[in-house]
C-alpha positions in Angstrom: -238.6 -28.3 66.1 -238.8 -30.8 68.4 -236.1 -32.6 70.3 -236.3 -35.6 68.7 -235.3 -33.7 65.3 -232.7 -31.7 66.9 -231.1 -35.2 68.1 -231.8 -36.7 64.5 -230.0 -33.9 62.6 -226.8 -33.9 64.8 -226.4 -37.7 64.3 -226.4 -36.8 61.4 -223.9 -34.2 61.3 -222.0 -36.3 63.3 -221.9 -39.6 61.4 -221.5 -37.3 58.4 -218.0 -35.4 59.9 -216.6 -38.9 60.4 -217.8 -40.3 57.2 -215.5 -37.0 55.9 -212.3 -38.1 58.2 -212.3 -41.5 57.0 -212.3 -40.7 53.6 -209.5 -38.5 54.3 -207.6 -40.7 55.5 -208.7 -43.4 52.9 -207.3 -40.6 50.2 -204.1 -40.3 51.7 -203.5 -44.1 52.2 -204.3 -44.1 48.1 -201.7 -41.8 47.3 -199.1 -43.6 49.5 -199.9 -47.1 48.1 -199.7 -44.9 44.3 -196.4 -43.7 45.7 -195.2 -47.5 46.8 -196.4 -49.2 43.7 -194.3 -46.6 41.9 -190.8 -47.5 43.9 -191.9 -50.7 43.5 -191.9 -51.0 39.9 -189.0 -49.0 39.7 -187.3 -52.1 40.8 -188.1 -53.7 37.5 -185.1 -53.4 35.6 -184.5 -55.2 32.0 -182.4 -57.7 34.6 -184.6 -58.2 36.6 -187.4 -58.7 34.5 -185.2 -61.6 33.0 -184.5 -63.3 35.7 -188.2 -63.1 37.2 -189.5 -64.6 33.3 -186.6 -67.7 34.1 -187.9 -68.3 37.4 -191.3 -68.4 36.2 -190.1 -70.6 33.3 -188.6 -73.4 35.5 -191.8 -73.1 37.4 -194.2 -74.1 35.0 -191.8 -76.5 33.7 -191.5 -78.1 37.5 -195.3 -77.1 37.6 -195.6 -79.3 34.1 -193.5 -82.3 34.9 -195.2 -82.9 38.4 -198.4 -83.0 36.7 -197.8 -85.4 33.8 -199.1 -89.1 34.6 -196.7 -91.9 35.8 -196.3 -94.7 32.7 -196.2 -97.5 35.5 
């Protein structure tokens, strides 16, 4: 085989080992962000939940009133 092959086929091996470690490491950030999600939405109690759905109401009602046009 010539040199030229030789060089071609370990690039290749070589691109191909790191290819493997970043997706490694691409797995493992996935299970963390799984794992923070979960803690996350742990967080979420029925009180919670209610106070975040009247924030959001006052919101769109600010949202609403800043939007509606002046009668001038």
């Amino acid at each position: 085989m010539s040199d030229d092959k030789v060089n071609i086929i370990h690039e290749i091996n070589r691109l191909n080992l790191e290819l493997k470690k970043k997706l490694e490491v691409i797995s493992k950030w996935r299970v963390e962000c799984a794992q923070v999600e979960l803690e996350f939405l742990k967080l979420y109690t029925p009180e919670c939940v209610e106070i975040l759905e009247s924030l959001k109401e006052i919101a769109d009602t600010n949202i609403d009133s800043s939007t509606e046009p002046d009668n001038c």
